[in-house]
DRENZAKOL-384692 format. One record per residue (C-alpha): residue number from 1; residue in three letters; x, y, z. Coordinates in steps of 0.2 Angstrom, whole numbers, padded with zeros to 4 digits. Layout:
REM DRENZAKOL-384692
pt num NUM	residuo Ala	px X	py Y	pz Z
...
This chain:
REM DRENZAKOL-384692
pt num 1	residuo Unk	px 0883	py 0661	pz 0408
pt num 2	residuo Unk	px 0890	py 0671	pz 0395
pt num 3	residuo Unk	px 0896	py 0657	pz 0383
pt num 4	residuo Unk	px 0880	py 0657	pz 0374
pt num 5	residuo Unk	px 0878	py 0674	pz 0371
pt num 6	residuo Unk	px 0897	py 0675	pz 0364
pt num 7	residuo Unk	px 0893	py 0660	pz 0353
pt num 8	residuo Unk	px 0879	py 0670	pz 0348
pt num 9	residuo Unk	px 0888	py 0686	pz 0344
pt num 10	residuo Unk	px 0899	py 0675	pz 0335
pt num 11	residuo Unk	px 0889	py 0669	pz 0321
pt num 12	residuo Unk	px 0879	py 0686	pz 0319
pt num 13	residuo Unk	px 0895	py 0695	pz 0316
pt num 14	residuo Unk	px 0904	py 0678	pz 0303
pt num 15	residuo Unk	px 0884	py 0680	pz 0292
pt num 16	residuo Unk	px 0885	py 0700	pz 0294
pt num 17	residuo Unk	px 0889	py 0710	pz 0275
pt num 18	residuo Unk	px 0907	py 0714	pz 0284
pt num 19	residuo Unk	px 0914	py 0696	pz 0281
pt num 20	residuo Unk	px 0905	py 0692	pz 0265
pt num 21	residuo Unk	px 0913	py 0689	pz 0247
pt num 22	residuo Unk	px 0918	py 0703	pz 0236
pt num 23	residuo Unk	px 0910	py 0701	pz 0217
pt num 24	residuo Unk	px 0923	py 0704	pz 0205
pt num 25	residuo Unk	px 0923	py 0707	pz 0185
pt num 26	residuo Unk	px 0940	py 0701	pz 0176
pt num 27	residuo Unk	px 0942	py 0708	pz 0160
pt num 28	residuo Unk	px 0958	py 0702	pz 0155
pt num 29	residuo Unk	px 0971	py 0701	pz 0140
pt num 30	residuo Unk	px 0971	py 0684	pz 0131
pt num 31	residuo Unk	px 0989	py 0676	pz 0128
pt num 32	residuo Unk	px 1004	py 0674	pz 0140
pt num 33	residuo Unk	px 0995	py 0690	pz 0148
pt num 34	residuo Unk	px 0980	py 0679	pz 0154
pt num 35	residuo Unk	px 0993	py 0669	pz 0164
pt num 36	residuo Unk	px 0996	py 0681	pz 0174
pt num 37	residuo Unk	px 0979	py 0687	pz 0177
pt num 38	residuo Unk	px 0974	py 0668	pz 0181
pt num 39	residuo Unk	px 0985	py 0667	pz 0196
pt num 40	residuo Unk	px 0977	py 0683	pz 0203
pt num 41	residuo Unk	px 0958	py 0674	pz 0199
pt num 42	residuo Unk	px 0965	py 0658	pz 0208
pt num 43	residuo Unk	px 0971	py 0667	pz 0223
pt num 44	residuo Unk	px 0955	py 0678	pz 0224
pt num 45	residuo Unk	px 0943	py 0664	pz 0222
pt num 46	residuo Unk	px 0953	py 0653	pz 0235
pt num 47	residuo Unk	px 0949	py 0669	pz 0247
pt num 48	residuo Unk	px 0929	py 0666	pz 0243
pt num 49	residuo Unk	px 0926	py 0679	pz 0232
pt num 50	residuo Unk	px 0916	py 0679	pz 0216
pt num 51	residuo Unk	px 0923	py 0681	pz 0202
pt num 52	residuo Unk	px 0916	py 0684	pz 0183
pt num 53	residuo Unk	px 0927	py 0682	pz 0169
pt num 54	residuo Unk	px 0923	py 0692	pz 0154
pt num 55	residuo Unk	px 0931	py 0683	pz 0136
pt num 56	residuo Unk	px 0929	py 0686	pz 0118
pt num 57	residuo Unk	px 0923	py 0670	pz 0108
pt num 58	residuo Unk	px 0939	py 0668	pz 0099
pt num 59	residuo Unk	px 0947	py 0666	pz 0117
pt num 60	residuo Unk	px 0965	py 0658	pz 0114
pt num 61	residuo Unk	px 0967	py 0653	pz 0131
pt num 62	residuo Unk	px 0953	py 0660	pz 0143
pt num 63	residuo Unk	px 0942	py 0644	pz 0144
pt num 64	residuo Unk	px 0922	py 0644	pz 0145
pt num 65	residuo Unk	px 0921	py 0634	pz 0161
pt num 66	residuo Unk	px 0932	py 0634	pz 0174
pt num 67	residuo Unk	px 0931	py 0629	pz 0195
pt num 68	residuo Unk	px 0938	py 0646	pz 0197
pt num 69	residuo Unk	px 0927	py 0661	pz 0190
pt num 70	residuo Unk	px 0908	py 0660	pz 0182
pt num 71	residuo Unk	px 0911	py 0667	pz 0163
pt num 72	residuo Unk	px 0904	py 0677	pz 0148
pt num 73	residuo Unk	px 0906	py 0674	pz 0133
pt num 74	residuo Unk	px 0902	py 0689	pz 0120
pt num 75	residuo Unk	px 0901	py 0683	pz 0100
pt num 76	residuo Unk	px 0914	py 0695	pz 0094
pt num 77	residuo Unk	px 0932	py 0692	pz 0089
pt num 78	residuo Unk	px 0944	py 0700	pz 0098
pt num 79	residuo Unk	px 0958	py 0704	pz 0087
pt num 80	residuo Unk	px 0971	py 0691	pz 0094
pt num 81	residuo Unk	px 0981	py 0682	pz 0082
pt num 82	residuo Unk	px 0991	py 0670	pz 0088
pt num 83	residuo Unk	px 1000	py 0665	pz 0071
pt num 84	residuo Unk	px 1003	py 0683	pz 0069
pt num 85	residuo Unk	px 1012	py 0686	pz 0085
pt num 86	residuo Unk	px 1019	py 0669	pz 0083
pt num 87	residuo Unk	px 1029	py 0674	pz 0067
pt num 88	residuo Unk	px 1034	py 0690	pz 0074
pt num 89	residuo Unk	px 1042	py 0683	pz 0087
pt num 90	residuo Unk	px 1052	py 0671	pz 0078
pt num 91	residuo Unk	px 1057	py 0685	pz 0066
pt num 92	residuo Unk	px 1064	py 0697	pz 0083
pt num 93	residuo Unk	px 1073	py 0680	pz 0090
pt num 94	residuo Unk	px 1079	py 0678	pz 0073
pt num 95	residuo Unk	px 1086	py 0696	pz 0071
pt num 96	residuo Unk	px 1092	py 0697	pz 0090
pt num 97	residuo Unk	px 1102	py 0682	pz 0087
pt num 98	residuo Unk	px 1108	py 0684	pz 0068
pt num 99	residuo Unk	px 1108	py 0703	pz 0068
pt num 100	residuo Unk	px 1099	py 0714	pz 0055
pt num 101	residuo Unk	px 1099	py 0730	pz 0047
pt num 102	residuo Unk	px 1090	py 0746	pz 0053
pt num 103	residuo Unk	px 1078	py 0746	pz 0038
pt num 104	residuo Unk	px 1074	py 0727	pz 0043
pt num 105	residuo Unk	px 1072	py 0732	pz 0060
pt num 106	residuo Unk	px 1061	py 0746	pz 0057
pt num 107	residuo Unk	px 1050	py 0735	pz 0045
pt num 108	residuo Unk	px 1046	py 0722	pz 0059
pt num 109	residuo Unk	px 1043	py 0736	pz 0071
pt num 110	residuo Unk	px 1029	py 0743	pz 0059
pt num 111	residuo Unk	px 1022	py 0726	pz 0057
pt num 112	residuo Unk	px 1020	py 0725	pz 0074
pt num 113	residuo Unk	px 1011	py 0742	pz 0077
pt num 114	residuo Unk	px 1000	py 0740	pz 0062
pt num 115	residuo Unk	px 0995	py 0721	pz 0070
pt num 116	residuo Unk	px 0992	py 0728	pz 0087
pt num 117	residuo Unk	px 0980	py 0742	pz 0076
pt num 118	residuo Unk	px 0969	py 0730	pz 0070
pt num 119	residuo Unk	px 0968	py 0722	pz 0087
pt num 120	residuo Unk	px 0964	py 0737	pz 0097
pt num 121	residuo Unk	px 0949	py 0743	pz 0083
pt num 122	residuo Unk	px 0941	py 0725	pz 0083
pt num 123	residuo Unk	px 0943	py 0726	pz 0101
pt num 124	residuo Unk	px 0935	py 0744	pz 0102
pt num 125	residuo Unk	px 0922	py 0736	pz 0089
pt num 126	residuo Unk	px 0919	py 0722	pz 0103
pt num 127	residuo Unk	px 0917	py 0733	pz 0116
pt num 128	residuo Unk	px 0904	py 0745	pz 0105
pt num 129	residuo Unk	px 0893	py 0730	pz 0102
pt num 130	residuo Unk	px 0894	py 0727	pz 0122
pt num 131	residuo Unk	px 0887	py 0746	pz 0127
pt num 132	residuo Unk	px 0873	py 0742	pz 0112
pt num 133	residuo Unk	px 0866	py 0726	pz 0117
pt num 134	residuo Unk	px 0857	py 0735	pz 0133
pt num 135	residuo Unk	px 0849	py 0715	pz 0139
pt num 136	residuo Unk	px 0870	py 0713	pz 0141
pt num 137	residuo Unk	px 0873	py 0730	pz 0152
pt num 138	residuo Unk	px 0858	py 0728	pz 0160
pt num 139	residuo Unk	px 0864	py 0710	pz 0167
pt num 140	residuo Unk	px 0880	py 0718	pz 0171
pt num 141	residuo Unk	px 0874	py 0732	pz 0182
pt num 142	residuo Unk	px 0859	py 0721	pz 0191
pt num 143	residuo Unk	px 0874	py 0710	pz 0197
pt num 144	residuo Unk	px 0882	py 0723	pz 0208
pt num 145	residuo Unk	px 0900	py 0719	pz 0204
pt num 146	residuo Unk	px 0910	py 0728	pz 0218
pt num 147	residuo Unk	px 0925	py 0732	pz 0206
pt num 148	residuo Unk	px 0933	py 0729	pz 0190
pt num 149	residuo Unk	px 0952	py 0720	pz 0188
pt num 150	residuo Unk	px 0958	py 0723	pz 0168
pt num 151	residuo Unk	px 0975	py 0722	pz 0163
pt num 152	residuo Unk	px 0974	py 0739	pz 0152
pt num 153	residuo Unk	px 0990	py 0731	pz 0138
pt num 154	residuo Unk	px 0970	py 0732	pz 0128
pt num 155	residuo Unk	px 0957	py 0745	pz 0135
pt num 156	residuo Unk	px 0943	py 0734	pz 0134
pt num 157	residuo Unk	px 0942	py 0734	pz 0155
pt num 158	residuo Unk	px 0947	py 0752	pz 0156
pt num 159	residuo Unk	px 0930	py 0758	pz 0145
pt num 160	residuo Unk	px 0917	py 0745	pz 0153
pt num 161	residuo Unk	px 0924	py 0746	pz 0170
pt num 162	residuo Unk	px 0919	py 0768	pz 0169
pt num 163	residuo Unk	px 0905	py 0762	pz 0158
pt num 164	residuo Unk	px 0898	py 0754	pz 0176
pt num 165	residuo Unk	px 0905	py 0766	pz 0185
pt num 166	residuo Unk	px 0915	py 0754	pz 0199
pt num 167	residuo Unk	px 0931	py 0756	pz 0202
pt num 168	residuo Unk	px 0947	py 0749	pz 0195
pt num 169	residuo Unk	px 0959	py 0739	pz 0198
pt num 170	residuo Unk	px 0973	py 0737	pz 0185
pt num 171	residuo Unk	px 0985	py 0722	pz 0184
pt num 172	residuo Unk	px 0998	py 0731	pz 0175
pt num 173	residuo Unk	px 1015	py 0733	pz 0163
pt num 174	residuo Unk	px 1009	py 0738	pz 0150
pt num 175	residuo Unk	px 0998	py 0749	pz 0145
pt num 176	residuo Unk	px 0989	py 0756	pz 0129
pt num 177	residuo Unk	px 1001	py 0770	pz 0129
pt num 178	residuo Unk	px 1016	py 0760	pz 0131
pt num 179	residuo Unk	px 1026	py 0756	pz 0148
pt num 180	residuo Unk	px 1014	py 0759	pz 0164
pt num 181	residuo Unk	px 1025	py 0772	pz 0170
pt num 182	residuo Unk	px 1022	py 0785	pz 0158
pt num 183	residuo Unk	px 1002	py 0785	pz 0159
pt num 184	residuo Unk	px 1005	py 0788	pz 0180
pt num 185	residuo Unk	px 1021	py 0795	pz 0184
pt num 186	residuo Unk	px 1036	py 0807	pz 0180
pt num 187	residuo Unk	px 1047	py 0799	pz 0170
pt num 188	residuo Unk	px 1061	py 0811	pz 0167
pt num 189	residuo Unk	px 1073	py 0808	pz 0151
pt num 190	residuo Unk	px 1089	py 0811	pz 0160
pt num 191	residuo Unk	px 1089	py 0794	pz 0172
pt num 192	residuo Unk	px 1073	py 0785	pz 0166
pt num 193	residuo Unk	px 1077	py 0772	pz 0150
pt num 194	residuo Unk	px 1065	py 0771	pz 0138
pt num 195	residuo Unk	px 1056	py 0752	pz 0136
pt num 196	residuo Unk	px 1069	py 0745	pz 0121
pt num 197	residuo Unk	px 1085	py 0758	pz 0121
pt num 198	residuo Unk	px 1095	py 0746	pz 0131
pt num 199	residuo Unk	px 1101	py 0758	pz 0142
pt num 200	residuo Unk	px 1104	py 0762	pz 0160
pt num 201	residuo Unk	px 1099	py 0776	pz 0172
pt num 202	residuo Unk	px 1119	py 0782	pz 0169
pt num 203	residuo Unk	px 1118	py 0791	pz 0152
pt num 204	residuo Unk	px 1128	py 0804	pz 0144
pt num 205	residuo Unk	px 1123	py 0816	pz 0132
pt num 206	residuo Unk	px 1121	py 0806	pz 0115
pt num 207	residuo Unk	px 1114	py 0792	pz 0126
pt num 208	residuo Unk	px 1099	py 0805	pz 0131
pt num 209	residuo Unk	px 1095	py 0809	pz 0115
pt num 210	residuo Unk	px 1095	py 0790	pz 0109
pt num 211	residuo Unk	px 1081	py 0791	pz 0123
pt num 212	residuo Unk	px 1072	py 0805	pz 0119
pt num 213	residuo Unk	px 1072	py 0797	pz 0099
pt num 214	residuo Unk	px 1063	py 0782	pz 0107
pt num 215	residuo Unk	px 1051	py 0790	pz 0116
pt num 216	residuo Unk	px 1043	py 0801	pz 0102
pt num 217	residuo Unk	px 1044	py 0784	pz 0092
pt num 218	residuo Unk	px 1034	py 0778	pz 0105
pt num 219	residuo Unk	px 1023	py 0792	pz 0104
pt num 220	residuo Unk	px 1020	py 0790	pz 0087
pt num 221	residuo Unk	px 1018	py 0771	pz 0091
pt num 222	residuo Unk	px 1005	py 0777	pz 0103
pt num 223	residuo Unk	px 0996	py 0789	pz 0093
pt num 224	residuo Unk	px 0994	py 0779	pz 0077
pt num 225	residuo Unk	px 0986	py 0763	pz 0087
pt num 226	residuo Unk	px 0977	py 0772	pz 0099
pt num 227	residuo Unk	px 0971	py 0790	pz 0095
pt num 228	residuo Unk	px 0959	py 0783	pz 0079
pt num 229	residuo Unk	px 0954	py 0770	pz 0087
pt num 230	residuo Unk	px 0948	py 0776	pz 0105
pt num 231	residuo Unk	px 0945	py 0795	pz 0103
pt num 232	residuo Unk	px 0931	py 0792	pz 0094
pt num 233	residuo Unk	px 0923	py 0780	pz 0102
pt num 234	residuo Unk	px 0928	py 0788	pz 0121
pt num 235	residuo Unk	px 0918	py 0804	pz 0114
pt num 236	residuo Unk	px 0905	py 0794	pz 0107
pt num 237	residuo Unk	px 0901	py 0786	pz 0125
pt num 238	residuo Unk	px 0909	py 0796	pz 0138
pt num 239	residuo Unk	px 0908	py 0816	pz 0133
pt num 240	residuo Unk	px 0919	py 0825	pz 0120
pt num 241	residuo Unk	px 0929	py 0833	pz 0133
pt num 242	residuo Unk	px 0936	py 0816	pz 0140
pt num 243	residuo Unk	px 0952	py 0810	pz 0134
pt num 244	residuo Unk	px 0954	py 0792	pz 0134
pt num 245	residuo Unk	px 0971	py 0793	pz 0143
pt num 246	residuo Unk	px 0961	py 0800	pz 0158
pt num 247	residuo Unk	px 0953	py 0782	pz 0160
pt num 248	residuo Unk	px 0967	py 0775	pz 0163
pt num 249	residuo Unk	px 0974	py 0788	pz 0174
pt num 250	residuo Unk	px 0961	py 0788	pz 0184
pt num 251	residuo Unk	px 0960	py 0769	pz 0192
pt num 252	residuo Unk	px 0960	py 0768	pz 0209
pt num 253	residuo Unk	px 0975	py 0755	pz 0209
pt num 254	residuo Unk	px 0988	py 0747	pz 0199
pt num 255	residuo Unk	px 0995	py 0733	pz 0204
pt num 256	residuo Unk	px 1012	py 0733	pz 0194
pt num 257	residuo Unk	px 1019	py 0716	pz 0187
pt num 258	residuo Unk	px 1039	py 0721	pz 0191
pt num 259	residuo Unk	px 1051	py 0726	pz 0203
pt num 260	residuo Unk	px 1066	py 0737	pz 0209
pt num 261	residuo Unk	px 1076	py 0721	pz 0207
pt num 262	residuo Unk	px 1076	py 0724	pz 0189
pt num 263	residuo Unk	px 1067	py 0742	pz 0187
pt num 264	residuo Unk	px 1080	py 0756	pz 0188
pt num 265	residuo Unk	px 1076	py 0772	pz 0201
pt num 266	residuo Unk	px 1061	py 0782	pz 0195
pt num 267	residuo Unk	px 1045	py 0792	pz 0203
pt num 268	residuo Unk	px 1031	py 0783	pz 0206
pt num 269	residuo Unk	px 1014	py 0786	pz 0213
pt num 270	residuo Unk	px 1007	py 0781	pz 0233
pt num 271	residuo Unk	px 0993	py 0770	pz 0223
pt num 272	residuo Unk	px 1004	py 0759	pz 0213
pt num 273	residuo Unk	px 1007	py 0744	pz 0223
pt num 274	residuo Unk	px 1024	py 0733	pz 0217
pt num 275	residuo Unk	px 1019	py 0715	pz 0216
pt num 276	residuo Unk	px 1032	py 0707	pz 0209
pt num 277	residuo Unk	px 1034	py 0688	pz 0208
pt num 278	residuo Unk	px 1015	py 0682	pz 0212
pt num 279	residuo Unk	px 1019	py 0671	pz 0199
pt num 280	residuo Unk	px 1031	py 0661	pz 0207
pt num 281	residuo Unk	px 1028	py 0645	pz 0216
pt num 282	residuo Unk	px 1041	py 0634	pz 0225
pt num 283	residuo Unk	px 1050	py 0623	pz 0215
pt num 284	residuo Unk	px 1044	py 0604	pz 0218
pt num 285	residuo Unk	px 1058	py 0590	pz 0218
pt num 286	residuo Unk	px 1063	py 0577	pz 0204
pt num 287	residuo Unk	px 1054	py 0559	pz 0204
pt num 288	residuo Unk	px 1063	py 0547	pz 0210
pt num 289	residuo Unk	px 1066	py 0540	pz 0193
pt num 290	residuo Unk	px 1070	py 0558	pz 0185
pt num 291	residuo Unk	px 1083	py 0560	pz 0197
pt num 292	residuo Unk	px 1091	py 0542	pz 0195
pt num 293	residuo Unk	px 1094	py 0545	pz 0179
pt num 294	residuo Unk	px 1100	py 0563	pz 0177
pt num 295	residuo Unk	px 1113	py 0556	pz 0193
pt num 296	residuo Unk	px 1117	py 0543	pz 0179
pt num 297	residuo Unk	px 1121	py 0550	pz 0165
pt num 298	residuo Unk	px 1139	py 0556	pz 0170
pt num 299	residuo Unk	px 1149	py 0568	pz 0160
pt num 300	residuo Unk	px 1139	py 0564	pz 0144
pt num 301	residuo Unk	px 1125	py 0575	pz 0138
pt num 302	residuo Unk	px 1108	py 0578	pz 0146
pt num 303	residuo Unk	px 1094	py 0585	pz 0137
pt num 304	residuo Unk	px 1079	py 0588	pz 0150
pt num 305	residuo Unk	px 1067	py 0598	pz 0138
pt num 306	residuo Unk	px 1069	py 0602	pz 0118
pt num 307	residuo Unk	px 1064	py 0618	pz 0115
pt num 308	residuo Unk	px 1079	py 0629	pz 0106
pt num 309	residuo Unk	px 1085	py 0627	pz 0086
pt num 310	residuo Unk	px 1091	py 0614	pz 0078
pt num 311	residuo Unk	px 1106	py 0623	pz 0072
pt num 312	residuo Unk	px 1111	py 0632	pz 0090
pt num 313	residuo Unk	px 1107	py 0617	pz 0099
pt num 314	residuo Unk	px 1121	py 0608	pz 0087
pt num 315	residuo Unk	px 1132	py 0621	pz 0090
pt num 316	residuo Unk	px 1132	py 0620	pz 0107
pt num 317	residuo Unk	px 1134	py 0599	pz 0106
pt num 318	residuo Unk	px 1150	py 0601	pz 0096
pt num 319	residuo Unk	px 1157	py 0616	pz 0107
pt num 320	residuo Unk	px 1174	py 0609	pz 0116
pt num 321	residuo Unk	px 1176	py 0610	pz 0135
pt num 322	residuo Unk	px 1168	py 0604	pz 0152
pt num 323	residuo Unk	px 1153	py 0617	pz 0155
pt num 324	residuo Unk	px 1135	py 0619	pz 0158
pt num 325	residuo Unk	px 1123	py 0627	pz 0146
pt num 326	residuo Unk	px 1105	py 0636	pz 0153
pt num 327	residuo Unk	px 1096	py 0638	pz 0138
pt num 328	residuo Unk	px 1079	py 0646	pz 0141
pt num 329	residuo Unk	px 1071	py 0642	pz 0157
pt num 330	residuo Unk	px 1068	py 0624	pz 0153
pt num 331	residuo Unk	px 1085	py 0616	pz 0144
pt num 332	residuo Unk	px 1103	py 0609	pz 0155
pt num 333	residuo Unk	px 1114	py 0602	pz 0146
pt num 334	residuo Unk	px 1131	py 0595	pz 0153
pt num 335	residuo Unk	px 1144	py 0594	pz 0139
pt num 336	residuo Unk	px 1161	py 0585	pz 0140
């Protein structure tokens, strides 16, 4: 008797507004950034929601079409350069590995801030040319996006997502200012190592200042890529008694990229949510054939993926002994 009426109740309440999909606009970072970003686009679409992906036209990574997000595509470089940040790492490597002077050091560290400069003003450019084109705002707004994610290491998300006023959701480690930390939370000196010190929560008194050095570098880091760049443009758009740094203090949560496992003690804040590992996936076995021969090869050399120098590779080759060398994430080698 009452079977229909439940099975009736039960497809009202599956087609009711409280179970429908969320629309989402992703505003993301391009580069190894955008792979962490993906995994939370492919999860969130997996759940039924829509998703809207936001991408600059000299994209490196973020494709046009995908089966996972609807995209837009806005006619403006972005400021990434990927053979830029492609030198520059092979320079740091080079220095980690070889050692290098303080001066050399300190040269590589302003080429770095002056290349994320130039990325952050065009980005700022971009963004500009996006609040102009009022067809372009208008579209957004008219498509009653429920919230904004952004990974705020670039404030492009941060400044559209107020722009539309909709919350925000940041997918966070870094941010503009530096380590995510410091934009939301106490960080004291004393027990909280500064990004790049290489220290530990356990410092004496030339240790702290060491610290306290890196973080007024990193303020003047901050202030030289960021202060010309958005305080303008935040006062132009937003009201000259709003500081850009409010922005981004004031999402509604951020969804932080690391973990205790590897974070020394600090402060943090009740709407910071710890997500390490997202990323990971479970490992799938060998083929058959890969696993024959690896099994086969012995006590001689193995090389399952070429990815390190010439020169240390050799190195290791010619090094004595019965051991096993991890190189990277990708590279075993047995050597007899």
């Amino acid at each position: 008797m009452y079977r229909p009426i439940l099975t009736a109740l039960a497809v009202l309440l599956c087609s009711s507004p409280l179970v429908n999909s969320g629309k989402i606009l992703v505003i993301p970072v391009d580069g190894s950034h955008w792979i962490n970003m993906k995994v939370l686009v492919e999860e969130l679409h997996s759940r039924g929601h829509d998703i809207t992906v936001i991408r600059p036209s000299d994209s490196w990574y973020i494709k046009t079409e995908s089966p996972y997000y609807k995209s837009i595509t806005i006619n403006s470089a972005a400021g990434f350069d990927e053979e830029g940040f492609g030198i520059f790492v092979t320079k740091m490597l080079t220095m980690r590995r070889d050692g290098a002077s303080l001066w050399a050091r300190l040269s590589l560290e302003y080429e770095l801030v002056e290349q994320f400069y130039q990325m952050n003003k065009q980005m700022i450019a971009m963004v500009g040319e996006m609040f102009e084109n009022t067809q372009l705002m208008q579209s957004l707004n008219d498509a009653k996006y429920e919230l904004v994610l952004t990974d705020p290491a670039i404030g492009a998300g941060v400044l559209i997502g107020h722009r539309l006023g909709l919350p925000l959701v940041l997918n966070v480690r870094w941010t503009v200012q530096g380590e995510a930390h410091h934009a939301i939370a106490p960080s004291p000196f004393s027990y909280v190592p500064i990004p790049g010190a290489e220290l530990t929560d356990k410092m004496n008194f030339l240790q702290r200042v060491k610290n306290l050095t890196y973080f007024f570098f990193t303020c003047f880091q901050t202030w030289y890529v960021t202060d010309s760049n958005y305080k303008p443009f935040v006062q132009r758009y937003f009201g000259n008694g709003v500081h850009y740094m409010e922005l981004f203090q004031a999402a509604d949560i951020w969804l932080m990229r690391n973990d205790f496992t590897f974070e020394f003690p600090r402060p943090t804040m009740p709407n910071i949510v710890y997500m390490s590992g997202f990323q990971c996936k479970p490992s799938k076995p060998l083929s058959k054939e890969l696993e024959d021969f690896v099994q086969s090869s012995g006590e001689h050399a193995n090389l399952n993926h070429d990815l390190e120098p010439v020169d240390i590779r050799d190195s290791i080759l010619h090094d004595g002994g019965n051991k096993e060398v991890v190189f990277g994430a990708r590279s075993l080698y047995r050597i007899q």
